[in-house]
MIDOSE-1310 file (N, C-alpha, C; in nm, 2 decimals, decimal comma, always signed):
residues 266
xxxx	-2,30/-14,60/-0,61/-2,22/-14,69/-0,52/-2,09/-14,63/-0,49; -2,02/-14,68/-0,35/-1,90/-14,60/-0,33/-1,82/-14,76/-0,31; -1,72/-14,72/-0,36/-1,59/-14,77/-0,27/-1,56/-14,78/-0,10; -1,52/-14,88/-0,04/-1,48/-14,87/+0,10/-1,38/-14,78/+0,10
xxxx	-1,34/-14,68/+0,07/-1,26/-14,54/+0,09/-1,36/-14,39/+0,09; -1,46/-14,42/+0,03/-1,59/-14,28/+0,06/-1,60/-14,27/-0,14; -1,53/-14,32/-0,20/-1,54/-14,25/-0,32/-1,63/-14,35/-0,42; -1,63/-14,26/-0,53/-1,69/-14,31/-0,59/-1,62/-14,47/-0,65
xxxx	-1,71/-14,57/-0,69/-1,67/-14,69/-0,76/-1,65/-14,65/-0,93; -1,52/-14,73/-0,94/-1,47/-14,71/-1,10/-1,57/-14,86/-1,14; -1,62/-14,79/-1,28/-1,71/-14,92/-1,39/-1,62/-15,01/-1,36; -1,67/-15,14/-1,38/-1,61/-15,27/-1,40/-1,54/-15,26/-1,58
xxxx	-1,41/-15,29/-1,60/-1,38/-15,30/-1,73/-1,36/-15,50/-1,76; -1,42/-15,49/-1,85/-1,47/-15,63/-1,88/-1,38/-15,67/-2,01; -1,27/-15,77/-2,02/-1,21/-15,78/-2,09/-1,23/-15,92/-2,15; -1,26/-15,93/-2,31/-1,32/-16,01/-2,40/-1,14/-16,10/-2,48
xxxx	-1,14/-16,20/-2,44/-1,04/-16,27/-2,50/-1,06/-16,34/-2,57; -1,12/-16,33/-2,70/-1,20/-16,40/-2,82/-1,06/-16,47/-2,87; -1,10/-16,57/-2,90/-1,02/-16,72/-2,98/-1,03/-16,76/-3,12; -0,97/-16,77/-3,19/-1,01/-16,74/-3,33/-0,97/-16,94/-3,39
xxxx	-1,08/-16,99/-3,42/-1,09/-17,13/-3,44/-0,98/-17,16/-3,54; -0,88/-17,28/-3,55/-0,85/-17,31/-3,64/-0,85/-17,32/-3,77; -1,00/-17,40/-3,78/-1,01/-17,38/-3,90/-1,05/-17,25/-4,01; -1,11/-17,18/-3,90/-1,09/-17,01/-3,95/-0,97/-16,94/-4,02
xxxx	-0,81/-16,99/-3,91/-0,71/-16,96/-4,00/-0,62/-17,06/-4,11; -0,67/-17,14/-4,10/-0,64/-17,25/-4,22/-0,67/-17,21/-4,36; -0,78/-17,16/-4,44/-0,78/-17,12/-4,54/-0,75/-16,98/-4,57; -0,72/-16,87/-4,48/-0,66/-16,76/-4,50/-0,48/-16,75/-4,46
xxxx	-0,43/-16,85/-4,38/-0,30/-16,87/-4,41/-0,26/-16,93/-4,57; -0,35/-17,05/-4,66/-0,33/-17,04/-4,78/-0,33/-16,94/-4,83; -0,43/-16,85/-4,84/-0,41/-16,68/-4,90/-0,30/-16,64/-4,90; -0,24/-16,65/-4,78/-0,11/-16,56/-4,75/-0,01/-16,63/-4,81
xxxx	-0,01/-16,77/-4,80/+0,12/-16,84/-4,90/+0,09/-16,78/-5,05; -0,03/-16,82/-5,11/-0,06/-16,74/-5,23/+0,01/-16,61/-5,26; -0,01/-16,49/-5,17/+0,01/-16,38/-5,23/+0,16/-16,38/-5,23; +0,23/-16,49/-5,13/+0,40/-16,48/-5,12/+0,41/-16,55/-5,25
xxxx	+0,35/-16,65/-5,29/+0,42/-16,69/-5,41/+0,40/-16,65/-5,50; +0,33/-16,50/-5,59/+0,30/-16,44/-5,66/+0,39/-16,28/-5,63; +0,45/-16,28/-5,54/+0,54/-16,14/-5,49/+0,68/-16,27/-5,52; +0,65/-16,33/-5,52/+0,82/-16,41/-5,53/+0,86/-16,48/-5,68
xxxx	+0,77/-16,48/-5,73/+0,76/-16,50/-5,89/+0,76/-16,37/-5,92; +0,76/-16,20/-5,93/+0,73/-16,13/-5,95/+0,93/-16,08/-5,93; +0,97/-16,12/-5,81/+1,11/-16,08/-5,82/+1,18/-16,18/-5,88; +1,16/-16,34/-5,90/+1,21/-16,37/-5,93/+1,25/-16,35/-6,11
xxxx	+1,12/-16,27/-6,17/+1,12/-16,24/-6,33/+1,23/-16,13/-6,33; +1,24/-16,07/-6,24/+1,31/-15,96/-6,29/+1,47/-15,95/-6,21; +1,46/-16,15/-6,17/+1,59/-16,15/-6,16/+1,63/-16,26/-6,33; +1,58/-16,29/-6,40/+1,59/-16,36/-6,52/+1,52/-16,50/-6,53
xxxx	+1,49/-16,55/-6,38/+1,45/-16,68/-6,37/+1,32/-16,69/-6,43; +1,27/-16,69/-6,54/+1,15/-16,67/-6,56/+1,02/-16,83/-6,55; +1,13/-16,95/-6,51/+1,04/-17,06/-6,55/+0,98/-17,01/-6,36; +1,10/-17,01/-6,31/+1,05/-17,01/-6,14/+0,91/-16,92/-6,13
xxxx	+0,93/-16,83/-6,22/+0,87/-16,70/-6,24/+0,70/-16,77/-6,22; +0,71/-16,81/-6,36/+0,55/-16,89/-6,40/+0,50/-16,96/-6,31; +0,63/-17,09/-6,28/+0,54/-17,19/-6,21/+0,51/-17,13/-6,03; +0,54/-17,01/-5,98/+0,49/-16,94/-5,85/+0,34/-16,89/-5,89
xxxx	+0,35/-16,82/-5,99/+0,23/-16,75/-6,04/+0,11/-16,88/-6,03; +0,10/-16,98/-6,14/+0,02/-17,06/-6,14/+0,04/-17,13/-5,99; +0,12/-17,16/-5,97/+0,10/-17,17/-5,78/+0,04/-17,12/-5,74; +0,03/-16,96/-5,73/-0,07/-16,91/-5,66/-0,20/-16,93/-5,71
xxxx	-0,24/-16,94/-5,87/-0,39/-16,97/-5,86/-0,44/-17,11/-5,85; -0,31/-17,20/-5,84/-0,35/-17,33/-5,72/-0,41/-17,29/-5,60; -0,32/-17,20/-5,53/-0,36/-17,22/-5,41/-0,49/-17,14/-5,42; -0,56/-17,04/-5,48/-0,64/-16,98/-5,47/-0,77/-17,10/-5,48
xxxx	-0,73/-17,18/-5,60/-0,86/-17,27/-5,63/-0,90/-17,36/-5,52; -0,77/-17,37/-5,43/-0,85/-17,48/-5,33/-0,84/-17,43/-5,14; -0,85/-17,27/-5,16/-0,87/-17,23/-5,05/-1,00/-17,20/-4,97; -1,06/-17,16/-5,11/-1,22/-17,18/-5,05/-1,29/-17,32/-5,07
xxxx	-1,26/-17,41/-5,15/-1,29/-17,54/-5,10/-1,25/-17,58/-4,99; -1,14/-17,56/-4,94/-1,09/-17,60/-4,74/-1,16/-17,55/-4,69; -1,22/-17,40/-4,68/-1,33/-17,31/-4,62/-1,43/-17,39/-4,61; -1,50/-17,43/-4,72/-1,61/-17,50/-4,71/-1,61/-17,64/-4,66
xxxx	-1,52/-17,67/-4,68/-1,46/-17,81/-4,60/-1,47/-17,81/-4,46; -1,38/-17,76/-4,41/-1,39/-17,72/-4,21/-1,47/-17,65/-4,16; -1,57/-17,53/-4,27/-1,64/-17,51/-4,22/-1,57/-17,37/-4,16; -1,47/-17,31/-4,23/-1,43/-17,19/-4,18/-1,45/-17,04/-4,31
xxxx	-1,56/-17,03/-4,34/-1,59/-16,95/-4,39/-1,61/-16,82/-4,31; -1,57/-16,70/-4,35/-1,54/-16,59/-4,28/-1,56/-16,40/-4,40; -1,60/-16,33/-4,35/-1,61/-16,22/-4,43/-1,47/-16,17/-4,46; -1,39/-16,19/-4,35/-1,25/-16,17/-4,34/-1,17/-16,26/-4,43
xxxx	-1,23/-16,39/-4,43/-1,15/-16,43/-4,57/-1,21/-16,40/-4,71; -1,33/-16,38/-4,70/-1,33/-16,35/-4,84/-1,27/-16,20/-4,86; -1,26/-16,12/-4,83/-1,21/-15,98/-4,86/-1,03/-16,05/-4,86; -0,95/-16,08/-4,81/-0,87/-16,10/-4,82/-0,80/-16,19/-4,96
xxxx	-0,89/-16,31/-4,98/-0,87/-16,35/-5,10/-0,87/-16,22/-5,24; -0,96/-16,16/-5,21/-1,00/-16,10/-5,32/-0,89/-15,98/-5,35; -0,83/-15,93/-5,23/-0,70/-15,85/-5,22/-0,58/-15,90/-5,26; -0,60/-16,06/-5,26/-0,49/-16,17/-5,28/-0,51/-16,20/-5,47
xxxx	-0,61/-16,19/-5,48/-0,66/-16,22/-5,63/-0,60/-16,11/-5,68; -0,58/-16,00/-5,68/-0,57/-15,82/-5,73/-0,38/-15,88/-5,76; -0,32/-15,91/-5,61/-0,16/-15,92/-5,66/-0,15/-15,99/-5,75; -0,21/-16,11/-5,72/-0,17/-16,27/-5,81/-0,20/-16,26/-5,91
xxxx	-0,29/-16,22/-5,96/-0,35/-16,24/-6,12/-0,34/-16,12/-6,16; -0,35/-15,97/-6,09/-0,31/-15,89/-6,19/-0,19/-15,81/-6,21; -0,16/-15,80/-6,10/-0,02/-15,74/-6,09/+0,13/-15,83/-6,14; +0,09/-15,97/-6,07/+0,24/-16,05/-6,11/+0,21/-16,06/-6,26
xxxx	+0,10/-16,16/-6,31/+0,13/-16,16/-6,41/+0,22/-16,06/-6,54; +0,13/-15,96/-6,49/+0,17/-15,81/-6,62/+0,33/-15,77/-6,59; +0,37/-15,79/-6,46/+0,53/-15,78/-6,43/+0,58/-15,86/-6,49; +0,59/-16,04/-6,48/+0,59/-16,12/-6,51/+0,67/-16,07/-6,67
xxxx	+0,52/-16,06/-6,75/+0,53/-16,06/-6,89/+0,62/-15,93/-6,91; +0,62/-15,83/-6,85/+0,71/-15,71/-6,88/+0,88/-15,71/-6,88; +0,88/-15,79/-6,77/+1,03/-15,84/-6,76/+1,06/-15,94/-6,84; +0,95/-15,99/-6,90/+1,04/-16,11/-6,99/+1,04/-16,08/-7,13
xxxx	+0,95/-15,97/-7,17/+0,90/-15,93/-7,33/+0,87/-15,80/-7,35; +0,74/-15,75/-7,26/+0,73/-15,61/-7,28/+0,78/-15,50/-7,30; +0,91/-15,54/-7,21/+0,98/-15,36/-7,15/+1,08/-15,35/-7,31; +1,09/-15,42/-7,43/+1,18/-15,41/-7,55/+1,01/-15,34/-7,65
xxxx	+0,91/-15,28/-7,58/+0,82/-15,19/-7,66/+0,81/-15,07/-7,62; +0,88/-15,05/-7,52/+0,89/-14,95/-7,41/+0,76/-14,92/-7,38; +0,73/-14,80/-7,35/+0,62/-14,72/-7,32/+0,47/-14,77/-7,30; +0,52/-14,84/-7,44/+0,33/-14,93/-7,48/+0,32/-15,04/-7,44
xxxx	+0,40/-15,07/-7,37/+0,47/-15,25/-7,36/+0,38/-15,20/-7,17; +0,46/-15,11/-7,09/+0,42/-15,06/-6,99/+0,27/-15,02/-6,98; +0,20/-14,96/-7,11/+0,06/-14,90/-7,07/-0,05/-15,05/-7,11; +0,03/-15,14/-7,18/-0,04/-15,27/-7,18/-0,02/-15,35/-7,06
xxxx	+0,07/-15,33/-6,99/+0,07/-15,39/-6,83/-0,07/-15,36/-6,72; -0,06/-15,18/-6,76/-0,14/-15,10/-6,67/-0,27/-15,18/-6,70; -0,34/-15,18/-6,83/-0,45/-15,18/-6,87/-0,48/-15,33/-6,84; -0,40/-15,42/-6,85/-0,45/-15,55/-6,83/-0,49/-15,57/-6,65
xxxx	-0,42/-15,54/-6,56/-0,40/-15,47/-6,46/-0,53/-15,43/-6,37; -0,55/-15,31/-6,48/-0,72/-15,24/-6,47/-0,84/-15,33/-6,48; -0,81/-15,38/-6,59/-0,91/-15,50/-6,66/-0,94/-15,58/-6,52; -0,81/-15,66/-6,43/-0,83/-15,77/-6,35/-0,88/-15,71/-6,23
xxxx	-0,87/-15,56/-6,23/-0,91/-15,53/-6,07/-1,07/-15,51/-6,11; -1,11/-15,46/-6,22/-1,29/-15,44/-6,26/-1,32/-15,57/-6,23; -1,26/-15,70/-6,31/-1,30/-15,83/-6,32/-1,35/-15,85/-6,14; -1,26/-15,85/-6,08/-1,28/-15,84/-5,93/-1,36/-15,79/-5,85
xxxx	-1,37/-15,68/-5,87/-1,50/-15,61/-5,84/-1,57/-15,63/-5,87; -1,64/-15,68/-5,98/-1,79/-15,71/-6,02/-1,79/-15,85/-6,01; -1,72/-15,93/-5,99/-1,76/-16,05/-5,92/-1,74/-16,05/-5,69; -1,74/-15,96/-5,69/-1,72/-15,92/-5,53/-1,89/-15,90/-5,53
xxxx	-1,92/-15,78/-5,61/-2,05/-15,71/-5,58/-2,18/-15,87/-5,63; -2,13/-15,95/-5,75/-2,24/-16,00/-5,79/-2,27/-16,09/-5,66; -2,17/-16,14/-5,58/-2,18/-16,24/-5,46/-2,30/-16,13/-5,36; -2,33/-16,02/-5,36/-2,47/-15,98/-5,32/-2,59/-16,01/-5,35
xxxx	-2,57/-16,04/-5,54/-2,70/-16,07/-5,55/-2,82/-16,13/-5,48; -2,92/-16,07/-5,44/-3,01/-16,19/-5,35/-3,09/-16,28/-5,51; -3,13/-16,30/-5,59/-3,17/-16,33/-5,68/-3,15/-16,38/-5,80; -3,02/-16,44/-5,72/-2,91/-16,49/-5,87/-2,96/-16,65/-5,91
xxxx	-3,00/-16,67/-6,03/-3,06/-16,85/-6,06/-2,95/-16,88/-6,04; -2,97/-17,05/-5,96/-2,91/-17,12/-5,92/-2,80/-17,20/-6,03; -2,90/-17,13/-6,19/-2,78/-17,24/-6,31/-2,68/-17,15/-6,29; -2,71/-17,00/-6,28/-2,58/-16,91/-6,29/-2,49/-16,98/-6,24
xxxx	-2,47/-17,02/-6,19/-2,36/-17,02/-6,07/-2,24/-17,13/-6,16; -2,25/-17,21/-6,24/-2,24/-17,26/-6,35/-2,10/-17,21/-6,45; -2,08/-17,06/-6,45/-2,09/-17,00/-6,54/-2,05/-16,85/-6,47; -1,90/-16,84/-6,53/-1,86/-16,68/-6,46/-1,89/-16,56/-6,54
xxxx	-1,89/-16,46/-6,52/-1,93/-16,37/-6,60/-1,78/-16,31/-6,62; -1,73/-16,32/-6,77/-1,61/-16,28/-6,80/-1,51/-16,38/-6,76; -1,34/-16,38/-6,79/-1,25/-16,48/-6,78/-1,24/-16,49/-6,64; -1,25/-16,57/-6,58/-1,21/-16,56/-6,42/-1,08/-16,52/-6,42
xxxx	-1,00/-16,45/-6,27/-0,86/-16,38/-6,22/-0,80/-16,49/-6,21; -0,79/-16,61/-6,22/-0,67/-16,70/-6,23/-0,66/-16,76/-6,34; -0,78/-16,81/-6,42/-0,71/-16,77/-6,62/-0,69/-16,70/-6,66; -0,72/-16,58/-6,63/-0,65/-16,48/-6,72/-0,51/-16,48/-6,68
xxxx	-0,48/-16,48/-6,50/-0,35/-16,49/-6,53/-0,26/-16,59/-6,60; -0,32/-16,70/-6,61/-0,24/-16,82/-6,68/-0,26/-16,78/-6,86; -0,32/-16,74/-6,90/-0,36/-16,71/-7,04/-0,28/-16,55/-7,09; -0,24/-16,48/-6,98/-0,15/-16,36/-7,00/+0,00/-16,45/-6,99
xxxx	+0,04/-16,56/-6,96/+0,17/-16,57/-6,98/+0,19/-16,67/-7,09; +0,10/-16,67/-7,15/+0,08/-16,75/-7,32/+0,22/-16,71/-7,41; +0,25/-16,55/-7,39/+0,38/-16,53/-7,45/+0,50/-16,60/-7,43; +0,51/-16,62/-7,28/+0,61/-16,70/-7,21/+0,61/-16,79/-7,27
xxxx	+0,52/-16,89/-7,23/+0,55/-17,02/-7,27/+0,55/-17,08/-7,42; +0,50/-16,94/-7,50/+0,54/-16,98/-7,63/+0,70/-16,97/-7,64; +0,75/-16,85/-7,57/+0,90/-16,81/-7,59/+0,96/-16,96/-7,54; +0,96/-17,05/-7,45/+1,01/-17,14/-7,39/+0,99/-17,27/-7,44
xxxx	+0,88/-17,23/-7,52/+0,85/-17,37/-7,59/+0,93/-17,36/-7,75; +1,01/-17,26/-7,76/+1,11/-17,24/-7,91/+1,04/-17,20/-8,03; +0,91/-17,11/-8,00/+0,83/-17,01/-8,08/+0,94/-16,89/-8,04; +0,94/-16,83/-8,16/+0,98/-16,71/-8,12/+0,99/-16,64/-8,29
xxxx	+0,99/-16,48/-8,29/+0,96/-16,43/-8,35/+1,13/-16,37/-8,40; +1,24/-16,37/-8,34/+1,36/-16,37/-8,35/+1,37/-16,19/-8,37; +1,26/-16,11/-8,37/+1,26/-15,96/-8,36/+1,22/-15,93/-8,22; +1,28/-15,86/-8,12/+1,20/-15,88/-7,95/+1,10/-15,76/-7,96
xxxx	+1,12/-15,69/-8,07/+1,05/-15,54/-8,06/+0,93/-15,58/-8,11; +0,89/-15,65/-8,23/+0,75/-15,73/-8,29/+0,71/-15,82/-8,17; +0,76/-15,93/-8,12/+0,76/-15,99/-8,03/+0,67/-15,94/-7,93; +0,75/-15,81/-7,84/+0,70/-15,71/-7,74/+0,54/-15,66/-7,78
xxxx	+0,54/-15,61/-7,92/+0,45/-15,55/-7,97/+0,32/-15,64/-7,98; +0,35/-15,75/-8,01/+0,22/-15,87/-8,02/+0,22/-15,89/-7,88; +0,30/-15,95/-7,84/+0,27/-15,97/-7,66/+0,20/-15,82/-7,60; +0,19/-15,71/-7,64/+0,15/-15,64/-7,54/-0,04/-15,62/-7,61
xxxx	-0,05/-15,61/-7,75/-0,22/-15,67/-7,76/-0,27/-15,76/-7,69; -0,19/-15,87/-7,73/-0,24/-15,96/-7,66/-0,28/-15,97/-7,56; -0,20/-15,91/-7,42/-0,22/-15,85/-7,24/-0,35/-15,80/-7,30; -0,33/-15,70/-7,37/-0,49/-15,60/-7,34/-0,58/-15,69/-7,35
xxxx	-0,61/-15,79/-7,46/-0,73/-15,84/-7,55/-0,74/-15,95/-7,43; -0,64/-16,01/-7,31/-0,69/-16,07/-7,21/-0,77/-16,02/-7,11; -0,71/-15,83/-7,09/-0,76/-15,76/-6,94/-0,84/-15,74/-7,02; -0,92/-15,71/-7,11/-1,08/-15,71/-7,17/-1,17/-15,82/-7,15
xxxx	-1,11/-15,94/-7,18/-1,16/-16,04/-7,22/-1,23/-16,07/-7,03; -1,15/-16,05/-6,92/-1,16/-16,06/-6,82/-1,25/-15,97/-6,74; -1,24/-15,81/-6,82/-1,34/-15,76/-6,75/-1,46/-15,73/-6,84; -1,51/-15,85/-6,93/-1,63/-15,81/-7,03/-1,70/-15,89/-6,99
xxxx	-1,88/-15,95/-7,03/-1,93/-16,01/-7,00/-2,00/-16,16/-7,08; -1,88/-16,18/-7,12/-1,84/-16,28/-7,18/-1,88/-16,40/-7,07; -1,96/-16,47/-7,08/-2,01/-16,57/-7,02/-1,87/-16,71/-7,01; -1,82/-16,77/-6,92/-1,74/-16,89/-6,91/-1,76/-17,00/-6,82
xxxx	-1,71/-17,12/-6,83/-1,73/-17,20/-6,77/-1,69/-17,18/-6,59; -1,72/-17,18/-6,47/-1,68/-17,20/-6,36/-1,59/-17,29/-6,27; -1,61/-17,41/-6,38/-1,56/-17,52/-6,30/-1,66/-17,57/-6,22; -1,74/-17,50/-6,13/-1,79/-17,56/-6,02/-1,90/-17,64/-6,08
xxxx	-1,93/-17,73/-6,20/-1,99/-17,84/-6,22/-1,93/-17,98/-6,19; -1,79/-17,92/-6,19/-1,69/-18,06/-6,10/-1,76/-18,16/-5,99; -1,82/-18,06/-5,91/-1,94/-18,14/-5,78/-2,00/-18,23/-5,87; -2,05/-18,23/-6,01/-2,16/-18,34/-6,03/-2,11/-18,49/-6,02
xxxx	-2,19/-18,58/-5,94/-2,14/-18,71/-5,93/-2,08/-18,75/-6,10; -1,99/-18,84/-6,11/-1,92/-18,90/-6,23/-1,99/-19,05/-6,21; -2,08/-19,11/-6,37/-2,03/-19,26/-6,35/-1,98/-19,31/-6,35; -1,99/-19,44/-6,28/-1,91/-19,55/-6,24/-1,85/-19,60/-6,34
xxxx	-1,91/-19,56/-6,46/-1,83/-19,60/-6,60/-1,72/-19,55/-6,68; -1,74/-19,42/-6,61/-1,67/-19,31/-6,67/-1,53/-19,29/-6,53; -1,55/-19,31/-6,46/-1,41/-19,31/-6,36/-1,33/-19,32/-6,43; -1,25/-19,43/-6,45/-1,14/-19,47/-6,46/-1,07/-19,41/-6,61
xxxx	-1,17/-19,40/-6,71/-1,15/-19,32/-6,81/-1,11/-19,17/-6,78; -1,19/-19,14/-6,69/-1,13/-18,95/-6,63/-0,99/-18,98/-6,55; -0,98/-19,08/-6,47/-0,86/-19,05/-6,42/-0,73/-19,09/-6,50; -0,74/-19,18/-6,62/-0,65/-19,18/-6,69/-0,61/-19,03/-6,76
xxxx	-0,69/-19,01/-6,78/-0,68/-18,91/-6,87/-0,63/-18,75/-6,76; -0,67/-18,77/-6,65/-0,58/-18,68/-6,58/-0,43/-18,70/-6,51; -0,43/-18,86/-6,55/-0,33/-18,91/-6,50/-0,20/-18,88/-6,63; -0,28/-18,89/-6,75/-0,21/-18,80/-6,89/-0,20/-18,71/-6,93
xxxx	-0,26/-18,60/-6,84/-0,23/-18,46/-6,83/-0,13/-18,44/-6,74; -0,13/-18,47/-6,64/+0,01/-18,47/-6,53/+0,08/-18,50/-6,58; +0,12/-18,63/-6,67/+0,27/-18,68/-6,71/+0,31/-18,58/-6,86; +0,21/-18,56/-6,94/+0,23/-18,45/-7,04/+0,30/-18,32/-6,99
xxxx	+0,24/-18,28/-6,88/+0,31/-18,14/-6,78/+0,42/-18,14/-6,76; +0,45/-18,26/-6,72/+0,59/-18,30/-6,58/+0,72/-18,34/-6,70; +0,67/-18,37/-6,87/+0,76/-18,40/-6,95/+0,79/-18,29/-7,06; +0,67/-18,22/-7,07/+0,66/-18,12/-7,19/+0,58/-18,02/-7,12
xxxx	+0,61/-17,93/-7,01/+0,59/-17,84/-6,97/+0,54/-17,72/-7,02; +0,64/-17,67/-7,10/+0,58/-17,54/-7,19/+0,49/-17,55/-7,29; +0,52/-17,68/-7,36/+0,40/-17,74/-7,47/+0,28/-17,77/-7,43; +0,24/-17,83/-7,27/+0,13/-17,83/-7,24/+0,05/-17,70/-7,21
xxxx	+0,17/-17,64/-7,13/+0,08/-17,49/-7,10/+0,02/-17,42/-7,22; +0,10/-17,48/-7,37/+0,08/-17,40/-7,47/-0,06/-17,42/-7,54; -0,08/-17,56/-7,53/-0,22/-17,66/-7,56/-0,37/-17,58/-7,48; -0,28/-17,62/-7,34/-0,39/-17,58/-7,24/-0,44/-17,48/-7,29
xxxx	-0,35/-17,35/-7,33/-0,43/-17,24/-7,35/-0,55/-17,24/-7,44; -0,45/-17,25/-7,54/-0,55/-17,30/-7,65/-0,71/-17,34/-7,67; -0,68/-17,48/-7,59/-0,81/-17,53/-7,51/-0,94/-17,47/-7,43; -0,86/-17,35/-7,38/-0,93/-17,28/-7,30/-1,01/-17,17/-7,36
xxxx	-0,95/-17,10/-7,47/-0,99/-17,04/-7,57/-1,12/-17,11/-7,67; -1,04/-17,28/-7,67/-1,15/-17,33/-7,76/-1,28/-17,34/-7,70; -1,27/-17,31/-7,55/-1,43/-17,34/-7,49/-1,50/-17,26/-7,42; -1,43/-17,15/-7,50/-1,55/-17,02/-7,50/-1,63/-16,98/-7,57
xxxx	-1,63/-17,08/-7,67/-1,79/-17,03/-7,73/-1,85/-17,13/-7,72; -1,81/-17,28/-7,64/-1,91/-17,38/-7,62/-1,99/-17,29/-7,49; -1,89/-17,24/-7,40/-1,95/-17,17/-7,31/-2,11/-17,06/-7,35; -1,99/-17,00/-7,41/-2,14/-16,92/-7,46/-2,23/-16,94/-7,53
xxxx	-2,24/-17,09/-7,59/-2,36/-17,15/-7,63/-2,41/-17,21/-7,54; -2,37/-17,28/-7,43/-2,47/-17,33/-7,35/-2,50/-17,25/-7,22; -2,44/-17,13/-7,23/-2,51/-17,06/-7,15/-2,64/-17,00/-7,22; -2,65/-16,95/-7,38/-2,76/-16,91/-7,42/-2,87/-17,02/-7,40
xxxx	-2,80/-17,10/-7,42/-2,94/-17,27/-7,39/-2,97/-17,22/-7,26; -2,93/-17,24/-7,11/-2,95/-17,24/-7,06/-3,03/-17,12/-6,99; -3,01/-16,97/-7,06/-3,15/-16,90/-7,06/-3,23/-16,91/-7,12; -3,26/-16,93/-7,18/-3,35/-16,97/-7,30/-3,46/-17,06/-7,19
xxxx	-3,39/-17,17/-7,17/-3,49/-17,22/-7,09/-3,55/-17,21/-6,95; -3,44/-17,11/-6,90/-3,51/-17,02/-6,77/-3,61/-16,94/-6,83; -3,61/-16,84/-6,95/-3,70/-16,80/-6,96/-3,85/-16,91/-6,98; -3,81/-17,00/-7,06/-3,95/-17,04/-7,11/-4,00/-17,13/-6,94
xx	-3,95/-17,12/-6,84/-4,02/-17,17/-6,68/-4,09/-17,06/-6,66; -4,01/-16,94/-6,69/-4,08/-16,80/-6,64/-4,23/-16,79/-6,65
């Protein structure tokens, strides 16, 4: 075909002005607050503020825990946010935290205080990655799902600043070099604990309906965990941990139940 001048006709260029739905960027703008509040707890440790420090960190694995429930909520699930999260998981839980603890404890072990940062670090980027790849599985039982494989990236980071909040809660070892030295096992025996296959609870059994009997008993009691936080701060985070430790081997007993009797359907 020619043009009304003798020449040839130029292709048509066809220009696509794709709209990207609201609720698409609603749970990956939480990401992005996430990774600001784990880069701003990360300067703020190593400006001395270390309570600001914590409470951004566990901010951000707030916001992590309820970004993909909004996803699933509005209905804006995206490959783009999951890869993003997951980039967002790598700062928040493994990088701030280990800064976190280095500025407040570590860096008085020098060297090893630094290669226990690395290592815990390492530990949370494997953790990450092999919960990236297992979300391929085509074949994964439905109890799995129940049950993470290894500490999830937002307890560990809350469970790596166990030092802190002992320091803040008036534990203290009154040597910073001993101090340093236990706090930096400790980091490692987390970034293992996170990238091993240590079976844990998910949380995601929360979905199961509660009875009608049992309401009001759960919400007291969360309404007693709030006011324990909001009065004794560092003592609770110190419990919590605790707590969380104590229910890894219920974990890993009812996860063995629970194969056990996958196999015996088989």
């Amino acid at each position: 075909m020619q043009d009304p001048a003798g020449g040839p006709e130029e292709p048509a260029t066809i220009r696509y002005y794709s709209r990207i739905p609201v609720r698409h960027i609603l749970p990956n703008l939480i990401t992005i607050l996430s990774i600001c509040a784990g880069m701003t707890g990360i300067r703020y440790a190593f400006e001395g503020r270390f309570e600001l420090a914590v409470v951004l960190v566990l901010g951000a694995a707030f916001l992590d825990g309820i970004d993909g429930r909004i996803a699933r909520l509005v209905n804006g699930q995206s490959r783009f946010g999951a890869e993003m999260d997951s980039l967002a998981d790598v700062v928040n839980f493994g990088v701030a935290p280990a800064l976190v603890l280095y500025a407040f404890t570590l860096h008085d072990a020098g060297a090893g205080g630094w290669i226990a940062a690395l290592l815990y670090a390492s530990g949370s980027a494997l953790r990450l990655a092999r919960f990236n790849t297992m979300l391929d599985e085509p074949n994964r039982p439905a109890w799995k799902s129940a049950y993470f494989v290894g500490v999830p990236a937002p307890a560990g980071a809350a469970l790596a600043l166990f030092p802190v909040y002992l320091g803040f809660s008036g534990e203290s070892t009154g040597f910073p070099q001993i101090t340093a030295m236990f706090a930096s096992v400790y980091l490692v025996v987390v970034g293992l604990l996170m990238a091993s296959r240590i079976p844990t609870y998910s949380g995601k059994t929360m979905a199961i309906p509660v009875k009608r009997e049992h309401v009001v008993p759960l919400v007291l009691v969360v309404v007693l965990y709030i006011g324990l936080l909001l009065s004794y701060f560092w003592e609770t985070l110190v419990v919590s941990s605790l707590a969380y430790y104590a229910a890894m081997p219920l974990a890993i007993r009812s996860y063995r139940i629970a194969l056990a009797k996958h196999h015996e359907t088989e």
